[in-house]
C-alpha positions as CSV (number, residue, x, y, z in Angstrom):
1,X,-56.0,17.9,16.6
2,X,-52.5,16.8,15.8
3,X,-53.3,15.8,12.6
4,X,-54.0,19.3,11.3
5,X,-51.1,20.8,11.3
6,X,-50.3,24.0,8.5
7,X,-47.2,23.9,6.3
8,X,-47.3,27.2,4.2
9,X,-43.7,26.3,2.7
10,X,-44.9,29.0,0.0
11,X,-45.1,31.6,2.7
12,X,-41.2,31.2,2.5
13,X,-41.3,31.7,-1.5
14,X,-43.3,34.3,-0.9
15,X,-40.8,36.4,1.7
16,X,-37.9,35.4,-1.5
17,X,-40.0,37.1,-4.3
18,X,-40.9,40.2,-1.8
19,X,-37.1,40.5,-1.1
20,X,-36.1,40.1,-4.8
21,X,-38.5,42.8,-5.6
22,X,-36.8,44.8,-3.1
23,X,-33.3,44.5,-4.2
24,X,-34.6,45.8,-8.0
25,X,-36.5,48.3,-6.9
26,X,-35.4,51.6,-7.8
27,X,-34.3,54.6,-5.3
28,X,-32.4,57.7,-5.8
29,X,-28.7,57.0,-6.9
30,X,-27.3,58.9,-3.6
31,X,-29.1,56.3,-1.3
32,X,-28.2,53.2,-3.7
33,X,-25.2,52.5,-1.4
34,X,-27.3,52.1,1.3
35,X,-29.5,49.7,-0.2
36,X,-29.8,46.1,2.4
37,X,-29.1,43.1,1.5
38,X,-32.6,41.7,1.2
39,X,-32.1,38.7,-0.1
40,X,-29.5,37.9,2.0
41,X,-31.5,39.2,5.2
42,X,-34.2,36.8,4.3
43,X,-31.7,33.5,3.4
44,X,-30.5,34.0,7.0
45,X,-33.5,34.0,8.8
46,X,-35.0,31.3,7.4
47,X,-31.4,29.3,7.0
48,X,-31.4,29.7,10.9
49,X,-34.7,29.0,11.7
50,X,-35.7,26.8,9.1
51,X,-32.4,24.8,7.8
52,X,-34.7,21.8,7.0
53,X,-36.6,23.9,4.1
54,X,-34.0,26.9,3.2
55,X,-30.3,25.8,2.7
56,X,-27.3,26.3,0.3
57,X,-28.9,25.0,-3.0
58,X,-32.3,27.7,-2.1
59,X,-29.3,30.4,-2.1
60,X,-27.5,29.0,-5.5
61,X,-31.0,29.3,-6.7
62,X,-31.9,33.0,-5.7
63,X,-28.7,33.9,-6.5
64,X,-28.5,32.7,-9.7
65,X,-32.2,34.4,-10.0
66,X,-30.4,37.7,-8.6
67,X,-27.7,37.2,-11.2
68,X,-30.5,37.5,-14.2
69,X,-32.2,40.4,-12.5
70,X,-29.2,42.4,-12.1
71,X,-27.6,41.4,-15.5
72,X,-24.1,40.9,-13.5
73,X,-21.5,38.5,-14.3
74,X,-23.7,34.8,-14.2
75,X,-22.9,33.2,-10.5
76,X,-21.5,36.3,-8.9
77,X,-24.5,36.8,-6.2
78,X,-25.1,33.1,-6.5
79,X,-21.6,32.5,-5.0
80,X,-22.4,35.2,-2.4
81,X,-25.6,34.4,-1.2
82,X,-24.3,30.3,-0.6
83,X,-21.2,31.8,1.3
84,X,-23.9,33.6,3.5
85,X,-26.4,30.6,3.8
86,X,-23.3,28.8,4.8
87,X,-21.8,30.7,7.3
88,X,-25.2,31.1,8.9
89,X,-25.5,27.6,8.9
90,X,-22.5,26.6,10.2
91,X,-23.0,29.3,12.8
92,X,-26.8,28.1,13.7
93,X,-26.4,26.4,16.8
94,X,-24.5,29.3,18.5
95,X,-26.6,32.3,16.7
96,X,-30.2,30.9,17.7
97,X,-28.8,31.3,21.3
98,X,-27.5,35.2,21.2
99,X,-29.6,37.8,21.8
100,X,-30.9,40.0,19.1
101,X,-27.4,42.4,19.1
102,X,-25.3,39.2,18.8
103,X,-26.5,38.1,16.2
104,X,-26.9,41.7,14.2
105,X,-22.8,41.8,15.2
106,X,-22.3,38.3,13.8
107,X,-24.7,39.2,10.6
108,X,-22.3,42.1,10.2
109,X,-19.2,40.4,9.9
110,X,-21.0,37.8,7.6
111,X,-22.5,39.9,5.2
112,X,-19.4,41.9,5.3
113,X,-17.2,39.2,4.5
114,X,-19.3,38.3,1.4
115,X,-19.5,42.0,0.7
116,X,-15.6,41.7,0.4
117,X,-16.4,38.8,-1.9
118,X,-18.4,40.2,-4.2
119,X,-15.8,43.1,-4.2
120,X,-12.7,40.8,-5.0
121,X,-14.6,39.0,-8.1
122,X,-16.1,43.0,-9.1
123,X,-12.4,44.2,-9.4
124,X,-11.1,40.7,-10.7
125,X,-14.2,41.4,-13.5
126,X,-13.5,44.7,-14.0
127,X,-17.1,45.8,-13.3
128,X,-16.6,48.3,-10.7
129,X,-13.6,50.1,-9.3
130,X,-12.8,48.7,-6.0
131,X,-14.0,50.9,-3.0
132,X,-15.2,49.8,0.4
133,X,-18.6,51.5,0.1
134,X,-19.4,48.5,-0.5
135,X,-19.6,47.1,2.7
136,X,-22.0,50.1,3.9
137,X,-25.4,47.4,2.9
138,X,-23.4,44.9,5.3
139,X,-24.2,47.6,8.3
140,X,-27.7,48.6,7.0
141,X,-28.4,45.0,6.8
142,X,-26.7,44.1,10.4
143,X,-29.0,47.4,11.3
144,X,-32.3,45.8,9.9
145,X,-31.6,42.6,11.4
146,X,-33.7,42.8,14.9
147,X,-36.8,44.5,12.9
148,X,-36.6,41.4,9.8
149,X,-36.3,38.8,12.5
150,X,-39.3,39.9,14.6
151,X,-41.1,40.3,11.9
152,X,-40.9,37.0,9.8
153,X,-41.1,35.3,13.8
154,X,-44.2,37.1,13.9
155,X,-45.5,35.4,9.9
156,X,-44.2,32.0,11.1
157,X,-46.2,32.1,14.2
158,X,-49.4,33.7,12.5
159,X,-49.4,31.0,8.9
160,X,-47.6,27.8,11.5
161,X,-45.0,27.3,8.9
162,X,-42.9,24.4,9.8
């Protein structure tokens, strides 16, 4: 029996095209702010629980994707998403041992951080004006964490993808 074992590495592509379809999809322009980082969400989960399939060049890659969809400045969410992948990797010893609220409070400070980020290069652009409502997806995201990590636990257990 131990030589059939299940890969399902395009489970994985599969979560990044769901959360990419997520982050384009439209809602009404008073909730926009409160849109979660999804692709962010999804390149931490799997950057902490799978670094040996999802790291920094996966998040240059779905950024850079990101970047097209969103028709912003080329390498703006590219930048953001490997400053999240790394920080979650440099973090992944310590966060796979927190409980679930740990690591939601140390997803919060990460994706706020690269919240900031994208803020800084939006106001060195000129894109947006600079205002810190920005950082409200980095607390809906933090907020979502528990329910996302259950959840794709649950779809790595069910499709064994290692």
């Amino acid at each position: 029996m131990a030589g059939i074992r299940s890969h399902n590495g395009w489970m994985i592509w599969l979560t990044f095209a769901i959360g990419l379809l997520l982050s384009v999809s439209p809602m009404p322009q008073f909730m926009e702010v409160f849109r979660p980082l999804w692709l962010a969400l999804l390149l931490a989960f799997w950057a902490l629980y799978m670094p040996h399939k999802v790291g920094m060049v996966t998040a240059w890659c779905l950024g850079l994707t990101e970047d097209v969809l969103y028709g912003t400045l080329l390498g703006q969410n590219a930048l953001i998403l490997t400053l999240i992948t790394f920080l979650v990797l440099s973090l992944q010893q310590r966060l796979r041992m927190f409980p679930m609220w740990q690591q939601s409070l140390v997803l919060l400070v990460i994706f706020g951080l690269a919240q900031l980020a994208q803020l800084w290069l939006s106001a060195l652009t000129g894109n947006r004006q600079p205002t810190l409502a920005l950082v409200l997806p980095a607390l809906v995201s933090a907020l979502l964490w528990p329910w996302v990590s259950y959840g794709l636990r649950g779809l790595t257990r069910r499709f064994k993808i290692n």
